[in-house]
Backbone as ProteinMPNN parsed JSONL, in Angstrom:
{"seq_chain_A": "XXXXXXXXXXXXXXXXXXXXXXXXXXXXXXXXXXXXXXXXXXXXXXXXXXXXXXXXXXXXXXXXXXXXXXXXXXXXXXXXXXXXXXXXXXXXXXXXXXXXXXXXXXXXXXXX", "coords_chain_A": {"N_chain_A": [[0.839, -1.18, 0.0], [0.688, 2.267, -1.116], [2.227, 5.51, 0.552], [1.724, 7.875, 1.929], [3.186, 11.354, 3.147], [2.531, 13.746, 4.568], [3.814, 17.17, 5.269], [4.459, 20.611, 6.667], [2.033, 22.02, 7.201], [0.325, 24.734, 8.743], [-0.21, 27.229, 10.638], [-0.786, 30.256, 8.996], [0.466, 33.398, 8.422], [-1.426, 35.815, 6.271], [-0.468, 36.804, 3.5], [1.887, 35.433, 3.686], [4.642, 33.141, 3.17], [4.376, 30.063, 2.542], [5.794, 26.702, 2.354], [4.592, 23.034, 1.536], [5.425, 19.151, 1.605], [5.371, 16.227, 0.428], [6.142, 13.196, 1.004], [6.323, 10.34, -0.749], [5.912, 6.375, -0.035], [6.987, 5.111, -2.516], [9.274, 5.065, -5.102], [9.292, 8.472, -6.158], [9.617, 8.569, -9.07], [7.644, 6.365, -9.271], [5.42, 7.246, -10.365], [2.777, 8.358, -12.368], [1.816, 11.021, -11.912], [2.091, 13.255, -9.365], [0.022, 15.334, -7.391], [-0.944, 18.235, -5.432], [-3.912, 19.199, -4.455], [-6.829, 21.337, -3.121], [-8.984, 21.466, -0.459], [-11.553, 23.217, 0.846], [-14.712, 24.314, 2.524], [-16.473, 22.5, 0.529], [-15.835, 20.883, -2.616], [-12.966, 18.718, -3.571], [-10.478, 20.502, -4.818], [-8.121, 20.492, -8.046], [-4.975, 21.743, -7.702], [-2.066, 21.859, -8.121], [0.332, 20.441, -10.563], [2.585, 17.367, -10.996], [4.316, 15.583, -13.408], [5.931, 12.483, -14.123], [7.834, 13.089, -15.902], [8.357, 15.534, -15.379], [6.766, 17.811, -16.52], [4.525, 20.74, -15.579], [1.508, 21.221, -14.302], [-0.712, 24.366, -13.523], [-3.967, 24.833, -11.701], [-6.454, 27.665, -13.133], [-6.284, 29.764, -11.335], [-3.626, 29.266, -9.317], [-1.846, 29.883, -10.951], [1.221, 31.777, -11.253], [2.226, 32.322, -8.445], [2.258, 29.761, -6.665], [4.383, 27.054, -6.94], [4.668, 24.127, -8.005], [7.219, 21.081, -7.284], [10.144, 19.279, -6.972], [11.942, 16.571, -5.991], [14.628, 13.63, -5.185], [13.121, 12.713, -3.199], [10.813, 13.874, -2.022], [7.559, 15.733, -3.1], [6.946, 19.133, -3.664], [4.926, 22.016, -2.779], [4.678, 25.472, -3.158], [4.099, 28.412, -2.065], [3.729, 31.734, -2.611], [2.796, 34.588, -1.236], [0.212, 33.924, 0.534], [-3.41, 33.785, 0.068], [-6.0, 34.384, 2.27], [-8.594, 33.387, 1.103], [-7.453, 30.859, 0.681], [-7.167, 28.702, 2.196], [-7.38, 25.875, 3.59], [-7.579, 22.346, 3.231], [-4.468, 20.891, 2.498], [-4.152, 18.493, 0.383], [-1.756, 15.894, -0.456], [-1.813, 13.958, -3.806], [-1.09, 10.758, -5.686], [-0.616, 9.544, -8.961], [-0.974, 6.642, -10.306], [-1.401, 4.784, -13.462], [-4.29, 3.911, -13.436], [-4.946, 4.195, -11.032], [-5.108, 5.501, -7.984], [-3.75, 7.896, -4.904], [-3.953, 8.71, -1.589], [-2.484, 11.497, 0.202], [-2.839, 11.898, 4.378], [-3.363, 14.616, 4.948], [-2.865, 18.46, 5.168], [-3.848, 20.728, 6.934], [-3.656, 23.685, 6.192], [-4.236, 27.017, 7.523], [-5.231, 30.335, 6.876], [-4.173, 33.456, 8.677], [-5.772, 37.027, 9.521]], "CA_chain_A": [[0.0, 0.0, 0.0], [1.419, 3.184, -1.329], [1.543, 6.159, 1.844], [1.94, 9.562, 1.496], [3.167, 11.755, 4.287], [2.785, 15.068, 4.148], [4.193, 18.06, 6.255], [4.582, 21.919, 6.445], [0.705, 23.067, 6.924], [-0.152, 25.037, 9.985], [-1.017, 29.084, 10.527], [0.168, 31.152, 8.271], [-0.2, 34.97, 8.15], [-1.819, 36.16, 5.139], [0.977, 37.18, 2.946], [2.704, 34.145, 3.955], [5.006, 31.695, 1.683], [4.47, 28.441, 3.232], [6.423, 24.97, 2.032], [4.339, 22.251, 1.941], [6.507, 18.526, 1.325], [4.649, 15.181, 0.594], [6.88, 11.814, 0.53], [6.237, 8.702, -0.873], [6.851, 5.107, 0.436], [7.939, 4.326, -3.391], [10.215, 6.201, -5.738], [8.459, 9.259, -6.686], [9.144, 8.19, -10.429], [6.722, 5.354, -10.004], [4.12, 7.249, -10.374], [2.309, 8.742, -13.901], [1.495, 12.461, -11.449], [2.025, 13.831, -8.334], [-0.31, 16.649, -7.572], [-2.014, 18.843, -4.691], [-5.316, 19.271, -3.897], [-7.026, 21.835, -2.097], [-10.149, 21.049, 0.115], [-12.242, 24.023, 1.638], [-16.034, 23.774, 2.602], [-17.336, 22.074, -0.914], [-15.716, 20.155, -3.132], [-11.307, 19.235, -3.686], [-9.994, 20.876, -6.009], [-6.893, 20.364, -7.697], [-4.056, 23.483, -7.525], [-0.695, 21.877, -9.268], [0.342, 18.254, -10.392], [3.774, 17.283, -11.879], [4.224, 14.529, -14.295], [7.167, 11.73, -14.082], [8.487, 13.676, -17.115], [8.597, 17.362, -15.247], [5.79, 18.596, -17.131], [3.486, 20.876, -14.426], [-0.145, 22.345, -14.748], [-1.281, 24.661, -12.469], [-5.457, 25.525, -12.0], [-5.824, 28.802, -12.971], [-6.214, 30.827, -9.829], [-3.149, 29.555, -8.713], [-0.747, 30.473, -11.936], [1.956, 32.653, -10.777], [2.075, 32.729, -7.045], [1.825, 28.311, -6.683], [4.961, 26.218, -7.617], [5.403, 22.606, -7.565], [8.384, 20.713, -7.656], [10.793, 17.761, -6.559], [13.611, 15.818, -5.691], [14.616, 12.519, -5.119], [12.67, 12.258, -1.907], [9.366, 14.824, -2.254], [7.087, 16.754, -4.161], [6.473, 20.458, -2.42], [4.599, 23.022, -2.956], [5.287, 26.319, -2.358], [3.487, 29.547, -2.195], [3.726, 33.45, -2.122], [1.707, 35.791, -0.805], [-0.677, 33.35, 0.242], [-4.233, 34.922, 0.542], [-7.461, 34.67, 3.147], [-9.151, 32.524, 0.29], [-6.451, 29.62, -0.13], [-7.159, 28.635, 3.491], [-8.026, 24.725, 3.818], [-6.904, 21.273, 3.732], [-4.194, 20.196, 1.065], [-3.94, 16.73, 0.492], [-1.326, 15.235, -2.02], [-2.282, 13.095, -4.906], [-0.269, 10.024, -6.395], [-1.695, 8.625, -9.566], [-0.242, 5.637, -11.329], [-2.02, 4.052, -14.132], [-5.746, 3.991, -13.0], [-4.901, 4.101, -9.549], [-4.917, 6.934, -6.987], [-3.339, 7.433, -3.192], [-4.008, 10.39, -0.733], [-1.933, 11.508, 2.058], [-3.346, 12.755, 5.241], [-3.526, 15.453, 4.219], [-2.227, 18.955, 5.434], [-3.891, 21.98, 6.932], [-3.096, 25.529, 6.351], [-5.128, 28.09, 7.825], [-4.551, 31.964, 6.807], [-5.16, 34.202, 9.546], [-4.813, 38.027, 9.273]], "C_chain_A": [[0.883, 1.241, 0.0], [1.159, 4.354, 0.486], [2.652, 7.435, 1.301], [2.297, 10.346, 2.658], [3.426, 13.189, 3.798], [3.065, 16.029, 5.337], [4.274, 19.522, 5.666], [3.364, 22.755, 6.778], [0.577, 23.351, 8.515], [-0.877, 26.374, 10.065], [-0.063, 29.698, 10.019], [-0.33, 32.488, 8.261], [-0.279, 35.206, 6.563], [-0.038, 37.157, 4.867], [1.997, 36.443, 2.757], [3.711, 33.648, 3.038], [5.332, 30.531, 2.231], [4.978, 27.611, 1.968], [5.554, 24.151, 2.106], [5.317, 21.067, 1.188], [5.587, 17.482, 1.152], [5.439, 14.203, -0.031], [5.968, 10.94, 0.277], [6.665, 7.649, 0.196], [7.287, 4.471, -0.536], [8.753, 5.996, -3.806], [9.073, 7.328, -6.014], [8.066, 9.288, -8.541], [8.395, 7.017, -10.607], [5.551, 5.678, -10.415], [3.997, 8.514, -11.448], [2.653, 10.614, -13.207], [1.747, 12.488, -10.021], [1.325, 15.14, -8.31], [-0.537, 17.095, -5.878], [-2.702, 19.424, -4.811], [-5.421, 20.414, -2.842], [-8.352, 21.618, -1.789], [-10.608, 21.983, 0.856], [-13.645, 23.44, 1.846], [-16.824, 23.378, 1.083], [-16.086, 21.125, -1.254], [-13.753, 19.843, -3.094], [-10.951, 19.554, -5.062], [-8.591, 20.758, -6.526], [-5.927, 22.217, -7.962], [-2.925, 22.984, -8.22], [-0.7, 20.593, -9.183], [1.699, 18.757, -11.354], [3.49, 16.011, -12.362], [5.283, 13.841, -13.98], [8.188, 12.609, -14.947], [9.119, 15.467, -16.645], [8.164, 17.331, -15.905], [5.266, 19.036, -15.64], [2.12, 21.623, -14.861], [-0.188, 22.366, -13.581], [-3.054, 24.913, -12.902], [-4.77, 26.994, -12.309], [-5.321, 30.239, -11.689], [-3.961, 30.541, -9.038], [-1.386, 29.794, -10.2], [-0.123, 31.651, -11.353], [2.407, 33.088, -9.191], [2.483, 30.842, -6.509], [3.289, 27.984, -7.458], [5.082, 24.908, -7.264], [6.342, 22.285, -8.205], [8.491, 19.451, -6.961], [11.748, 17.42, -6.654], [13.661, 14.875, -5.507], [13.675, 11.95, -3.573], [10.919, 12.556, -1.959], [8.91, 15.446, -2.912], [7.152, 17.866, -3.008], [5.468, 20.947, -3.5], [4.554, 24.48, -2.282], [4.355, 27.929, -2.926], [3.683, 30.276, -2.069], [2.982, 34.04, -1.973], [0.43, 34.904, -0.373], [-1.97, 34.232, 0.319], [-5.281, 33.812, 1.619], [-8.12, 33.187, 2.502], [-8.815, 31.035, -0.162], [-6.674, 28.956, 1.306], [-7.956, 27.426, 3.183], [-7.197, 23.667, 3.732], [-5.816, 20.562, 2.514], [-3.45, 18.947, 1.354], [-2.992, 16.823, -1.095], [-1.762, 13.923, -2.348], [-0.757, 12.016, -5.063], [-0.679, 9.263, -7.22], [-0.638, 7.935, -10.057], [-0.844, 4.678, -11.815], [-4.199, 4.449, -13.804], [-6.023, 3.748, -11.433], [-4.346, 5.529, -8.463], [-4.436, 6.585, -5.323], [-3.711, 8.817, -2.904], [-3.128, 10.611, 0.515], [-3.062, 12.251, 3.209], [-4.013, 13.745, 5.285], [-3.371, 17.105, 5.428], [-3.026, 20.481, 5.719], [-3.741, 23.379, 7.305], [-4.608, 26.618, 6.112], [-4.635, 29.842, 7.916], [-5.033, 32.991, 7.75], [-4.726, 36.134, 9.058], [-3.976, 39.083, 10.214]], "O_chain_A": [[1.723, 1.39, 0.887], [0.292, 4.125, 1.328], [3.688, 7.687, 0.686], [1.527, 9.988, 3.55], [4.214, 13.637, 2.964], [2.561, 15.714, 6.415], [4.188, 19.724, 4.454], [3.435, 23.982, 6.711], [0.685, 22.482, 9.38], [-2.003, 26.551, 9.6], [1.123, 29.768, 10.343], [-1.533, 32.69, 8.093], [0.594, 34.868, 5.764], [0.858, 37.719, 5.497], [2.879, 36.615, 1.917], [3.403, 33.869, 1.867], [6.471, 30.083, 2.359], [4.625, 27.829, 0.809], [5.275, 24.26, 3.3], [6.028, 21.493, 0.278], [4.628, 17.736, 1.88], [5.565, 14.144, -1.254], [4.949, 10.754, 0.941], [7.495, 7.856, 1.081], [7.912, 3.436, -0.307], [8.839, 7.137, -3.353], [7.911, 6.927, -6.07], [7.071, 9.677, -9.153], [8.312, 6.505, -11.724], [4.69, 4.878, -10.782], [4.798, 9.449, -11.481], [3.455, 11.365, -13.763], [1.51, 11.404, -9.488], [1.763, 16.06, -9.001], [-0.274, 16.212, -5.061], [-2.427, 20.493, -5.356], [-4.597, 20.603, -1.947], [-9.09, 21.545, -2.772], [-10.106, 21.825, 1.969], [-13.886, 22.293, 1.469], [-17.745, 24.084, 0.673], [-15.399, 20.646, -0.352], [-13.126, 20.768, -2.578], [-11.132, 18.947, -6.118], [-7.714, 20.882, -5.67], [-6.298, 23.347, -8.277], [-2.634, 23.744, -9.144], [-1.238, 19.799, -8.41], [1.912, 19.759, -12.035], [2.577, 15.333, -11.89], [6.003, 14.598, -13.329], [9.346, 12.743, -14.55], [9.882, 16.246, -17.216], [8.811, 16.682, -16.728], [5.366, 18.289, -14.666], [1.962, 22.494, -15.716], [0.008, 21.505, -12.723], [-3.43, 25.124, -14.055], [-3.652, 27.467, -12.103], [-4.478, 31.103, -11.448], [-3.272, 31.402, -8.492], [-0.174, 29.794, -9.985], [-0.863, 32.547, -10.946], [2.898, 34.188, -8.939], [3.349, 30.952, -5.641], [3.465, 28.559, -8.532], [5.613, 24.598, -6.198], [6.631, 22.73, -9.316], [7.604, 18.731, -6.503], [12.566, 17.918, -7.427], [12.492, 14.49, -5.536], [13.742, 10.811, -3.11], [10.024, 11.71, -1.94], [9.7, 16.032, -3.653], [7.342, 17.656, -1.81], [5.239, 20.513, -4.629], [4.418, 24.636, -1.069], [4.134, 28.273, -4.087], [4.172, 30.258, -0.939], [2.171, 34.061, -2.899], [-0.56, 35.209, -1.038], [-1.777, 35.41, 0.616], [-5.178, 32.586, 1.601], [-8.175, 32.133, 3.136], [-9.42, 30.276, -0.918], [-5.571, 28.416, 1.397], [-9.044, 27.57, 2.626], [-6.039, 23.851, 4.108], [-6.287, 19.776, 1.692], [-2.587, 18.559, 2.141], [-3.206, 17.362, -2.181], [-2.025, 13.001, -1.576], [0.363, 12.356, -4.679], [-1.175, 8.217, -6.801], [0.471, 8.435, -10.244], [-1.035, 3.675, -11.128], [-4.941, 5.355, -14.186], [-6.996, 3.271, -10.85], [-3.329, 6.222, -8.435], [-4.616, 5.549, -4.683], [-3.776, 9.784, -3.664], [-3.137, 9.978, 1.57], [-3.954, 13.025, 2.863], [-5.192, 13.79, 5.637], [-3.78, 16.895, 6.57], [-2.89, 21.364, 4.873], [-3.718, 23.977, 8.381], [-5.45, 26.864, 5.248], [-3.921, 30.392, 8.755], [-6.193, 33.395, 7.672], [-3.709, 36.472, 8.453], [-3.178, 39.868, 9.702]]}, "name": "protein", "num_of_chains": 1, "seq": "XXXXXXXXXXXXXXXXXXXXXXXXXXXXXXXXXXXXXXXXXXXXXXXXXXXXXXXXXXXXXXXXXXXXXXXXXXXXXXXXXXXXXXXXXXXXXXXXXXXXXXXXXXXXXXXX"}
């Protein structure tokens, strides 16, 4: 069973640039995407995903401000300026093939 651990989310002051980090228990190239998710009151949405290949799509809201990345260990994500509105639970993704994992999942609350 794949497991995801994720770290970095706590209170951030608006304006913020929080880290978040989410390991694997395999290689991170076993898998097709790595993304995160953000979860407020409604539905999750996703916010960035990388590909095995380094390819990344962000949604649009978070183009320019939102990067994901990686290394031999974790994906992150990393934010500037966060705002008021970005405030909820982000869970990382791991898809491979027709198969999905979730970590824990991680939340950051913006206060002002």
């Amino acid at each position: 069973q794949v497991q995801l651990v994720e770290s970095g989310g706590g209170l951030v002051q608006a304006g913020g640039s929080p880290t978040l980090s989410c390991a694997p228990s395999e290689s991170i190239f076993d898998f097709n995407y790595m993304g995160w998710y953000r979860q407020a009151p409604g539905a999750r949405e996703l916010v960035a995903r990388i590909s095995v290949g380094g390819s990344t799509y962000y949604a649009d809201s978070a183009k320019g401000r939102f990067t994901i990345s990686r290394d031999n260990i974790a994906v992150y994500l990393h934010v500037v300026g966060l705002k008021s509105g970005e405030t909820g639970v982000y869970y990382c993704n791991a898809d491979r093939l027709a198969r999905n994992w979730w970590g824990q999942g991680a939340q950051d609350t913006v206060f002002s």
